[in-house]
mmCIF file of the C-alpha atoms, coordinates in Angstrom:
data_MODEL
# 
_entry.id   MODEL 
# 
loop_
_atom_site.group_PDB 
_atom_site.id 
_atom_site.type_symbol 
_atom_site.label_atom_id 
_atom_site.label_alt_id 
_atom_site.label_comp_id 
_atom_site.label_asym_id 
_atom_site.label_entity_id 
_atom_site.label_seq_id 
_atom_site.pdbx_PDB_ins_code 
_atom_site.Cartn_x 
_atom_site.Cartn_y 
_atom_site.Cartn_z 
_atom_site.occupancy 
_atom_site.B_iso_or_equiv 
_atom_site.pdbx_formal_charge 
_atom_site.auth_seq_id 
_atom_site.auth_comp_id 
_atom_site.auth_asym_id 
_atom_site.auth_atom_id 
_atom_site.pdbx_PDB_model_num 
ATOM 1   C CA . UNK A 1 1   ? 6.560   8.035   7.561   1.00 0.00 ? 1   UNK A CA 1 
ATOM 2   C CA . UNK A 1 2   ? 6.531   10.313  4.881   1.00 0.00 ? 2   UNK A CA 1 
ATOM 3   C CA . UNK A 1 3   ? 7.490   9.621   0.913   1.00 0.00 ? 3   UNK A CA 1 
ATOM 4   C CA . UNK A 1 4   ? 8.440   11.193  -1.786  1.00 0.00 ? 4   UNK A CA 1 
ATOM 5   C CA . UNK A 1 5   ? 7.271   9.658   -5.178  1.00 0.00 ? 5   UNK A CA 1 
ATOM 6   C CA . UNK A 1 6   ? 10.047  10.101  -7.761  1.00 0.00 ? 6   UNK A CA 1 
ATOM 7   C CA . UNK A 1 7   ? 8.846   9.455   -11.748 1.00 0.00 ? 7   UNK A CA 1 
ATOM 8   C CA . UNK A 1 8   ? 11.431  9.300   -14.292 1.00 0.00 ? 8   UNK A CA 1 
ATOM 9   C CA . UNK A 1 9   ? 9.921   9.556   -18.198 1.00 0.00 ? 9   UNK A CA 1 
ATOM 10  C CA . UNK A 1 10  ? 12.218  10.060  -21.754 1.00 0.00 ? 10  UNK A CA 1 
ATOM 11  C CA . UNK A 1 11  ? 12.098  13.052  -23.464 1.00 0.00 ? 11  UNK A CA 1 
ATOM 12  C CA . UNK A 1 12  ? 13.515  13.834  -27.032 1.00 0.00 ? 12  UNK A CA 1 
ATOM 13  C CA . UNK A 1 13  ? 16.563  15.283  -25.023 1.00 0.00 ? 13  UNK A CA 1 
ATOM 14  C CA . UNK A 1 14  ? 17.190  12.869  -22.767 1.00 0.00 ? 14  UNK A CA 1 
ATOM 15  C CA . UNK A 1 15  ? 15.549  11.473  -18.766 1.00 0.00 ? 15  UNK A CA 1 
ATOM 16  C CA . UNK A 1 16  ? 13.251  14.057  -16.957 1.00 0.00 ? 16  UNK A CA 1 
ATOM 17  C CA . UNK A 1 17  ? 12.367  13.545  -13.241 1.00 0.00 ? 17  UNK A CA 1 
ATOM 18  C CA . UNK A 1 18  ? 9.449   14.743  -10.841 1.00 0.00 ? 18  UNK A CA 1 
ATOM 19  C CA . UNK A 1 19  ? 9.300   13.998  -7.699  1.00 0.00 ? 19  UNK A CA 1 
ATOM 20  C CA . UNK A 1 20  ? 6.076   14.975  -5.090  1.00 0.00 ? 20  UNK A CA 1 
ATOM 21  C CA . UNK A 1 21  ? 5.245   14.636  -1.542  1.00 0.00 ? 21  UNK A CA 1 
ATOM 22  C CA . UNK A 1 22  ? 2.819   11.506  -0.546  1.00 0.00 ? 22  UNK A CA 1 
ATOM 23  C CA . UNK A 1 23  ? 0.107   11.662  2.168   1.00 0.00 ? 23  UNK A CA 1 
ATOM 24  C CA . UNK A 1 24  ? 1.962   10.858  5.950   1.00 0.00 ? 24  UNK A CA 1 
ATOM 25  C CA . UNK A 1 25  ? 1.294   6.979   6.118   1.00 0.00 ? 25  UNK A CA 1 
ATOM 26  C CA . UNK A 1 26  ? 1.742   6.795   9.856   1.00 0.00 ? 26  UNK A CA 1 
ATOM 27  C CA . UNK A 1 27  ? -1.347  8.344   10.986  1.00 0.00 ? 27  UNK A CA 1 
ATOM 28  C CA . UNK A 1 28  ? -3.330  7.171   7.264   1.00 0.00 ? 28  UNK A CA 1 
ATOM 29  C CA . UNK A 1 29  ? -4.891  3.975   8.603   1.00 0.00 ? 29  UNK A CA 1 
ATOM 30  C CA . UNK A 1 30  ? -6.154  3.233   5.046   1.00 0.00 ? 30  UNK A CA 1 
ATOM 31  C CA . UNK A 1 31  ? -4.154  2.017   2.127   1.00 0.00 ? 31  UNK A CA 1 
ATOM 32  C CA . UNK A 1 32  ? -3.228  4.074   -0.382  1.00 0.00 ? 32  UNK A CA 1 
ATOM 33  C CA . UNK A 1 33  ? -2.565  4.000   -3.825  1.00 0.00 ? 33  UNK A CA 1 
ATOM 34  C CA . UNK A 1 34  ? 0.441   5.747   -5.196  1.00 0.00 ? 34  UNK A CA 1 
ATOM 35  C CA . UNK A 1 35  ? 1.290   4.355   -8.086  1.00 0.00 ? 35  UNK A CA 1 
ATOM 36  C CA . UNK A 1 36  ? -0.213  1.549   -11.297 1.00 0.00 ? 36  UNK A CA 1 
ATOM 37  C CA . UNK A 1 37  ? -1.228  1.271   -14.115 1.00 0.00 ? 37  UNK A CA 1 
ATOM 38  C CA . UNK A 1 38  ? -3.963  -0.773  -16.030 1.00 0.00 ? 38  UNK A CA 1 
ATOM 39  C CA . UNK A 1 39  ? -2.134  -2.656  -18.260 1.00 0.00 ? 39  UNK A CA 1 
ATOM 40  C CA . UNK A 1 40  ? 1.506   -2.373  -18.442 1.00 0.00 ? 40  UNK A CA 1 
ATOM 41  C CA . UNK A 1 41  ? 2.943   0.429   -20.890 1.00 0.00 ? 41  UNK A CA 1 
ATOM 42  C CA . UNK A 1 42  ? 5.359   -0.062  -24.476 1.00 0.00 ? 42  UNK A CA 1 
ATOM 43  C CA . UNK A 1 43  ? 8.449   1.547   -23.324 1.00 0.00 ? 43  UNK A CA 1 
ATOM 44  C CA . UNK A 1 44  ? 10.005  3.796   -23.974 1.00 0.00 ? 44  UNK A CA 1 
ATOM 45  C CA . UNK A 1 45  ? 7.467   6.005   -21.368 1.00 0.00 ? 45  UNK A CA 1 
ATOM 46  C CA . UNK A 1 46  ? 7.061   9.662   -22.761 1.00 0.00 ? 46  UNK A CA 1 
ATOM 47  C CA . UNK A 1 47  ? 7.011   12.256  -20.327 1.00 0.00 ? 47  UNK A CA 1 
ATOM 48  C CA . UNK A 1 48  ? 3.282   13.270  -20.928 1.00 0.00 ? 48  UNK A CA 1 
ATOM 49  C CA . UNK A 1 49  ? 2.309   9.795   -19.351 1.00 0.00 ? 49  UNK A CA 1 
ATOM 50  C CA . UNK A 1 50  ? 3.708   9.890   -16.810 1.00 0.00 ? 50  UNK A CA 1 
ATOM 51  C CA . UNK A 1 51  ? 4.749   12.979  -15.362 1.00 0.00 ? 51  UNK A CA 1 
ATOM 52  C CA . UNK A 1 52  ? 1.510   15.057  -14.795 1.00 0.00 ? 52  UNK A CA 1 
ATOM 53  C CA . UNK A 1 53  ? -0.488  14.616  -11.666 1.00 0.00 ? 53  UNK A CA 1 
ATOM 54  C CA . UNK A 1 54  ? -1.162  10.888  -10.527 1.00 0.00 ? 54  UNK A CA 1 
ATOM 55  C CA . UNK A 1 55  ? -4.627  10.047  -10.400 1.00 0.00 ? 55  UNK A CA 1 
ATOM 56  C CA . UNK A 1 56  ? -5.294  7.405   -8.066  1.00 0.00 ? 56  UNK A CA 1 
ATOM 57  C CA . UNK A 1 57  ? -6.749  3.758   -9.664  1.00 0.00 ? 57  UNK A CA 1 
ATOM 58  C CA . UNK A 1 58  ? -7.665  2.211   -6.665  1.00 0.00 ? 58  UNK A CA 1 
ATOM 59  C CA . UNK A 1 59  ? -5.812  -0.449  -4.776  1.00 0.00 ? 59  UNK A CA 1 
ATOM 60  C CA . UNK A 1 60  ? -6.501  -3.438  -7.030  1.00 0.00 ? 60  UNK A CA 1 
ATOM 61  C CA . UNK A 1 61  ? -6.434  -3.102  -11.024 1.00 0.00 ? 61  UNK A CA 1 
ATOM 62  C CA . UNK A 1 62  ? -7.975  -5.634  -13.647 1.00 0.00 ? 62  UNK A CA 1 
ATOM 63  C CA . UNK A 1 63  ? -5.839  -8.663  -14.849 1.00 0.00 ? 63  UNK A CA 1 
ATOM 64  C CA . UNK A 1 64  ? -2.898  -7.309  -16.262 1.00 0.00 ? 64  UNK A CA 1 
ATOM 65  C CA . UNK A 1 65  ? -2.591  -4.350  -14.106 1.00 0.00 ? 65  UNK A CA 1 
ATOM 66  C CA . UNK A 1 66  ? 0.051   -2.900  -11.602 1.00 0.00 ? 66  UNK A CA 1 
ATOM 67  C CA . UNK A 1 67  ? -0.551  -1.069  -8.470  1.00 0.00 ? 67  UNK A CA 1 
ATOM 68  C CA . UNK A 1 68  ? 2.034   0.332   -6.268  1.00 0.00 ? 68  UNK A CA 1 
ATOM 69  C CA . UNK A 1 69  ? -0.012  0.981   -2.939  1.00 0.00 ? 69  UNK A CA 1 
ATOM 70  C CA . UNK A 1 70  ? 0.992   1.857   0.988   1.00 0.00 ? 70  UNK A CA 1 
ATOM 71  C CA . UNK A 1 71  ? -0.597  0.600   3.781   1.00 0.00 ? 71  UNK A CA 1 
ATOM 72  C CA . UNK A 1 72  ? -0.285  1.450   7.728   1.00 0.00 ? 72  UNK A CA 1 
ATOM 73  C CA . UNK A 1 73  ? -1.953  -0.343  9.906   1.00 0.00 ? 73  UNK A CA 1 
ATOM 74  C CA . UNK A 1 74  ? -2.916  0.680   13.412  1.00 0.00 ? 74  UNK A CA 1 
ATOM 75  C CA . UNK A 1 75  ? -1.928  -1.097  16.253  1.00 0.00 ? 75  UNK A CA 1 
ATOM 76  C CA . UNK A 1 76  ? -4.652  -3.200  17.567  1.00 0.00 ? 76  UNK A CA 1 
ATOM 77  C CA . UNK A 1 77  ? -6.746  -2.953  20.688  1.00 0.00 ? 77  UNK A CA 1 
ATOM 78  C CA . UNK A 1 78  ? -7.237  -5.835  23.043  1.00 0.00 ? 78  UNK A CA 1 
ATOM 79  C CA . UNK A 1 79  ? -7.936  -8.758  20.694  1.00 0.00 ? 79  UNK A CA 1 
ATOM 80  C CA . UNK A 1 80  ? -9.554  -6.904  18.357  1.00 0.00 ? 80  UNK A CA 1 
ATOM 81  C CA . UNK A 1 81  ? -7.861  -7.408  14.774  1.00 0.00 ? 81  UNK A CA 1 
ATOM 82  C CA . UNK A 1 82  ? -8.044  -4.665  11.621  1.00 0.00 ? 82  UNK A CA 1 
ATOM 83  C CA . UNK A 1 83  ? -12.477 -4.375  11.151  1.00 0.00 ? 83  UNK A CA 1 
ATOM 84  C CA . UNK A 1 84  ? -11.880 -5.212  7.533   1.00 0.00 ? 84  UNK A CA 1 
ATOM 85  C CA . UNK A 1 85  ? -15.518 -4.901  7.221   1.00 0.00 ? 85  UNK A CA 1 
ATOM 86  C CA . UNK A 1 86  ? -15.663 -1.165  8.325   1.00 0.00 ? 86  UNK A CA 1 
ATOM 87  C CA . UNK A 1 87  ? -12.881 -0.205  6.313   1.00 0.00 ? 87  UNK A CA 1 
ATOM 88  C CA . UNK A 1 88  ? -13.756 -1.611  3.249   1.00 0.00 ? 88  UNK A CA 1 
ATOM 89  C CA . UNK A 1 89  ? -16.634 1.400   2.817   1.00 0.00 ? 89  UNK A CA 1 
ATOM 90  C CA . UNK A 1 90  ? -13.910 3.770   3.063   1.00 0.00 ? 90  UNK A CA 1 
ATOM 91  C CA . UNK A 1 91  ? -11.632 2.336   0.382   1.00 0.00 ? 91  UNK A CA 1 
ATOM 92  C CA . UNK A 1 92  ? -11.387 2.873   -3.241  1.00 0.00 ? 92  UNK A CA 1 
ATOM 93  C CA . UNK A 1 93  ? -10.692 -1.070  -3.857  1.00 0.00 ? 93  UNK A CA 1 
ATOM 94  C CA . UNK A 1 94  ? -10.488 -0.481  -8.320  1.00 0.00 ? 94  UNK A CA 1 
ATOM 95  C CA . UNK A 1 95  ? -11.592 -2.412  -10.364 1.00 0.00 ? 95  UNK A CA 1 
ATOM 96  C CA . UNK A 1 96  ? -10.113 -5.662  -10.124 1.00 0.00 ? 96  UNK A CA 1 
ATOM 97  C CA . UNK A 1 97  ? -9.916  -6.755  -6.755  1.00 0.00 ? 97  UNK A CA 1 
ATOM 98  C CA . UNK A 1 98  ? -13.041 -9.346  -6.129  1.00 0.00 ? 98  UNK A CA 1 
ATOM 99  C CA . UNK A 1 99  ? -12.396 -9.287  -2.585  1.00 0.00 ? 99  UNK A CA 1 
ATOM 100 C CA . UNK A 1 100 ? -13.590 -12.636 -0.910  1.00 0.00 ? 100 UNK A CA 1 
ATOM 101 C CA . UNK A 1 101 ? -14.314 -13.107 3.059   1.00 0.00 ? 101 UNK A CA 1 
ATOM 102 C CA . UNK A 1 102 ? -12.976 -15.331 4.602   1.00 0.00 ? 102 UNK A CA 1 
ATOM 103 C CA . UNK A 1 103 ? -15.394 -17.804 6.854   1.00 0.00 ? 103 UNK A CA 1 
ATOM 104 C CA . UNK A 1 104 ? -13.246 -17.106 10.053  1.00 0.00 ? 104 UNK A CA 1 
ATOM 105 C CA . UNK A 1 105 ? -13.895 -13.260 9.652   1.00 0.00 ? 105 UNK A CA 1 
ATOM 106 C CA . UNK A 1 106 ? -11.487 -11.135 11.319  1.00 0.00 ? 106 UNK A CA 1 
ATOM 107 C CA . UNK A 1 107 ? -10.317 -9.319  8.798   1.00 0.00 ? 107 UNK A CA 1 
ATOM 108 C CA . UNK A 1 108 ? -9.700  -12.745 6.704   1.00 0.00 ? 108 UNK A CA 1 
ATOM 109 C CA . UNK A 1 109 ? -9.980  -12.098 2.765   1.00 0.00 ? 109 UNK A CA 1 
ATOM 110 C CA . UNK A 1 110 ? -8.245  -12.488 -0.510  1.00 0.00 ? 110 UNK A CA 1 
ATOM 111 C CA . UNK A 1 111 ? -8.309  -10.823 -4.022  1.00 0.00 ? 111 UNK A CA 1 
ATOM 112 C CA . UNK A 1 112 ? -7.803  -11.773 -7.375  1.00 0.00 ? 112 UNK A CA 1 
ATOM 113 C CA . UNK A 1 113 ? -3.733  -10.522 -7.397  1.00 0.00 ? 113 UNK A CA 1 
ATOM 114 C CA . UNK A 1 114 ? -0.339  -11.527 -6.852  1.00 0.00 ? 114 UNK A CA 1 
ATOM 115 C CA . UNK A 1 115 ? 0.578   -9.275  -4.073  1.00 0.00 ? 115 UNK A CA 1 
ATOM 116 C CA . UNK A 1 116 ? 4.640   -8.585  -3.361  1.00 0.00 ? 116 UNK A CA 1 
ATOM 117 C CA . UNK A 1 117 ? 4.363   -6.687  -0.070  1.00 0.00 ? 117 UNK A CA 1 
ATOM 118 C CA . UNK A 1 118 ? 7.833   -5.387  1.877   1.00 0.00 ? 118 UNK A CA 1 
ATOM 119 C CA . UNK A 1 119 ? 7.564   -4.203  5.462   1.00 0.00 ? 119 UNK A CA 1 
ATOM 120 C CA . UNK A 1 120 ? 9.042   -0.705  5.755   1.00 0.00 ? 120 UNK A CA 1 
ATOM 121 C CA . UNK A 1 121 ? 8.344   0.073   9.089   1.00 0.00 ? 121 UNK A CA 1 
ATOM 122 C CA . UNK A 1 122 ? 7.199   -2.047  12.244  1.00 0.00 ? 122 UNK A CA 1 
ATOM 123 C CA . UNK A 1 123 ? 5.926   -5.276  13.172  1.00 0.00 ? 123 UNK A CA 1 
ATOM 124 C CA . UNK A 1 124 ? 2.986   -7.553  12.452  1.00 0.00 ? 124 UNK A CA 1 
ATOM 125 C CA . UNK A 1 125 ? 1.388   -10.909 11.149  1.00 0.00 ? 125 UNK A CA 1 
ATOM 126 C CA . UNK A 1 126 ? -0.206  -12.385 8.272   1.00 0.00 ? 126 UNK A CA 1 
ATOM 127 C CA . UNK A 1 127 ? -2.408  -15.049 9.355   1.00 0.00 ? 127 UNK A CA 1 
ATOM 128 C CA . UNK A 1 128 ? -3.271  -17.509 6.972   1.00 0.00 ? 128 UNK A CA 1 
ATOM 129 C CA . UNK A 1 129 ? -5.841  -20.759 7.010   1.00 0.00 ? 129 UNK A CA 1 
ATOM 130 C CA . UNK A 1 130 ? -3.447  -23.946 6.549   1.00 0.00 ? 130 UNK A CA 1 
ATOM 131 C CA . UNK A 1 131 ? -4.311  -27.306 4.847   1.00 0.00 ? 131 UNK A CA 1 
ATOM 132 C CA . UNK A 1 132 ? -5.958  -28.667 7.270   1.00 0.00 ? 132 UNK A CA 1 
ATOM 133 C CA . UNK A 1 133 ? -8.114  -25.320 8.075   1.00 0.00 ? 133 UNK A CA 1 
ATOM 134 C CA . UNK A 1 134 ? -6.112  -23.920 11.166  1.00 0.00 ? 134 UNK A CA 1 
ATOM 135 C CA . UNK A 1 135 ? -5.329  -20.384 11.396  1.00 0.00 ? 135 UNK A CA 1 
ATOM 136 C CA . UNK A 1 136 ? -1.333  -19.659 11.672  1.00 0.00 ? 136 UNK A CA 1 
ATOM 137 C CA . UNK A 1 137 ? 0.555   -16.852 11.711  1.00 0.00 ? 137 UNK A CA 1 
ATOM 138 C CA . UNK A 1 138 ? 3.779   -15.707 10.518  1.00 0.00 ? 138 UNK A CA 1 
ATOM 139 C CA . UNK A 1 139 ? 5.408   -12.846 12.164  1.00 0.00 ? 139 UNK A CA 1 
ATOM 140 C CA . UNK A 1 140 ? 6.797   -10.271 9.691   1.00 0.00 ? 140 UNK A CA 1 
ATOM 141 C CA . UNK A 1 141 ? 9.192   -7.188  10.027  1.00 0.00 ? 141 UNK A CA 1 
ATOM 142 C CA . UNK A 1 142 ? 11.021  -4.583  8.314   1.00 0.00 ? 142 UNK A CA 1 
ATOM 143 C CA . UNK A 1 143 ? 12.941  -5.749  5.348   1.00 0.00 ? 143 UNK A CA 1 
ATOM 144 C CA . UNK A 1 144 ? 10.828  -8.910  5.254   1.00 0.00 ? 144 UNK A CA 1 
ATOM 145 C CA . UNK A 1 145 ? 9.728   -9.446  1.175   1.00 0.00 ? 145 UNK A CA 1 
ATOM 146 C CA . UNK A 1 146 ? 6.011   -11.638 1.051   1.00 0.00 ? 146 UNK A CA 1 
ATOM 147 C CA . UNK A 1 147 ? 4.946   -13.007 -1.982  1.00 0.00 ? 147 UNK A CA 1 
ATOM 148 C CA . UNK A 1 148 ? 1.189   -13.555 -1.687  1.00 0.00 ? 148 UNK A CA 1 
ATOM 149 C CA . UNK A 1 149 ? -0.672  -15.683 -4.426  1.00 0.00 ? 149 UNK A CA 1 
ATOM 150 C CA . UNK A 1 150 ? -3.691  -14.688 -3.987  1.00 0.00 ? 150 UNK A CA 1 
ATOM 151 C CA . UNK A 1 151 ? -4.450  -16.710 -1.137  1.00 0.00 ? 151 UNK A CA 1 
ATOM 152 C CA . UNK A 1 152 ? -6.543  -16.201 2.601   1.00 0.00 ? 152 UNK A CA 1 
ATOM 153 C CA . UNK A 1 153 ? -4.808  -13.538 4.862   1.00 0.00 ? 153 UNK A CA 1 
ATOM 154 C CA . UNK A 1 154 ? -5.868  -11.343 7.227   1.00 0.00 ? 154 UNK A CA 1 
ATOM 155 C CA . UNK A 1 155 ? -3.142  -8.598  8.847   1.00 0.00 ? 155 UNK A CA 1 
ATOM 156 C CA . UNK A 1 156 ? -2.461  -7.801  11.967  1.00 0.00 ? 156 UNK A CA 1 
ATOM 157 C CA . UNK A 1 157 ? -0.628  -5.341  14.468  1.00 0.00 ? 157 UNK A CA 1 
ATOM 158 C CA . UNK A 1 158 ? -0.218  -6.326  18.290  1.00 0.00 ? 158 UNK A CA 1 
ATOM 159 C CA . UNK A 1 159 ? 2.817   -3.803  19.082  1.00 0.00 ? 159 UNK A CA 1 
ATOM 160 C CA . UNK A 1 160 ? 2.114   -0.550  19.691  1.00 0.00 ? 160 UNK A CA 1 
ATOM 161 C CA . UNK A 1 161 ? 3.577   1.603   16.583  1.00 0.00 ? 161 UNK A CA 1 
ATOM 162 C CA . UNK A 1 162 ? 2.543   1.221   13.123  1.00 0.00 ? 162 UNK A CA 1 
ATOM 163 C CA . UNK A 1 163 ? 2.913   -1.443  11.122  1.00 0.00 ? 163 UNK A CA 1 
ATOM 164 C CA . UNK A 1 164 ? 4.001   -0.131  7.438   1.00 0.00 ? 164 UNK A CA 1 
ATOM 165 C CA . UNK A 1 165 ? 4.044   -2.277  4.198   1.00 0.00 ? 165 UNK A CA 1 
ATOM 166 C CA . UNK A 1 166 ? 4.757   -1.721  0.733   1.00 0.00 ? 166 UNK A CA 1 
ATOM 167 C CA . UNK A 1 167 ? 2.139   -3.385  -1.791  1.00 0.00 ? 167 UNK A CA 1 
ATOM 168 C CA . UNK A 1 168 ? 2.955   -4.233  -5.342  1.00 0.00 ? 168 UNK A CA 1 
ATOM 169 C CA . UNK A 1 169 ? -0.289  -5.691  -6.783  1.00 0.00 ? 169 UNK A CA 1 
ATOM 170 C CA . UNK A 1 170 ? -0.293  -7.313  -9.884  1.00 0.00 ? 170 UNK A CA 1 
ATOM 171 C CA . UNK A 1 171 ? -3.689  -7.872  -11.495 1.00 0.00 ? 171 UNK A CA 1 
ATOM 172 C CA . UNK A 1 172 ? -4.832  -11.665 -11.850 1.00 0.00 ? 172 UNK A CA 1 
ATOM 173 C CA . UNK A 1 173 ? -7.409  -13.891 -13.037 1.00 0.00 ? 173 UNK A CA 1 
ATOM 174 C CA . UNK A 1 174 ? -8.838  -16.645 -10.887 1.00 0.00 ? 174 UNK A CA 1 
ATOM 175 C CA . UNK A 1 175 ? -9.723  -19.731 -12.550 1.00 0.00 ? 175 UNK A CA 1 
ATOM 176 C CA . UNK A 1 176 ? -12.221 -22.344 -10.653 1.00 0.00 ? 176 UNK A CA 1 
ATOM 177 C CA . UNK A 1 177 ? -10.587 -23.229 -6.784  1.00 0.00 ? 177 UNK A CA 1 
ATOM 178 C CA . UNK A 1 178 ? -8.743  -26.045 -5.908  1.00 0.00 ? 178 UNK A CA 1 
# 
């Protein structure tokens, strides 16, 4: 799929707009980060914030922060779900993510954000450990909005074209576990 990011700033004389190409997210594999900030900005946004080129933060910012990244994941082979642990090396994660494993492995984690993620292109699941320490799964597809507190999920893709989502990532602070 490919994107265009569009960035509108203020100017003395009124609204300027850029727009560039993103990287093709079909054949990425690896999220990407196109958009955040570390703490959220005073409005109104001057044009010299904004509107140069976007260097990337990483997919996870410190408590406070805002990351707009894209993810598409691969389908899956046999039973195999996302390696989580083999990707991780090739991610920049930023600085805010404290990624946790889950026991059950498979690609099982969670980070220290509220996560808003819409499916843009696809099919997949989220499974997630329930009360009683049973993995489910939820079956997710395009237009479908998730709202994930910072909670155990792993991601996966059993059809055979990508599975595209949309990550907002709002930075967060844990506090001891329930």
């Amino acid at each position: 799929m490919k994107l265009r990011r569009i960035v509108t700033a203020e100017s003395k004389s009124g609204v300027v707009v850029r727009a560039s190409e993103l990287p093709e997210t079909a054949t990425a594999g690896l999220p990407t980060n196109i958009w955040g900030f570390d703490q959220l900005p005073t409005l109104p946004i001057a044009t010299d914030q904004v509107l140069g080129e976007y260097l990337q933060k990483g997919l996870f910012g410190p408590k406070g922060s805002l990351r707009v990244d894209i993810q598409s994941f691969p389908p899956e082979t046999g039973a195999q779900a996302f390696d989580l642990g083999a990707a991780m090396a090739k991610i920049d994660f930023g600085t805010g993510h404290n990624m946790t494993p889950g026991k059950s492995g498979g690609g099982m984690h969670r980070t220290d954000s509220i996560d808003l993620v819409v499916v843009i292109s696809g099919e997949g699941d989220m499974s997630y450990p329930d009360e009683d320490g049973e993995v489910r799964e939820i079956h997710l597809k395009v237009g479908d909005f998730l709202v994930q507190n910072g909670t155990f999920h792993a991601w996966h893709n059993r059809s055979d074209a990508p599975f595209v989502v949309l990550f907002v990532a709002l930075g967060a602070e844990r506090k001891a576990t329930m």
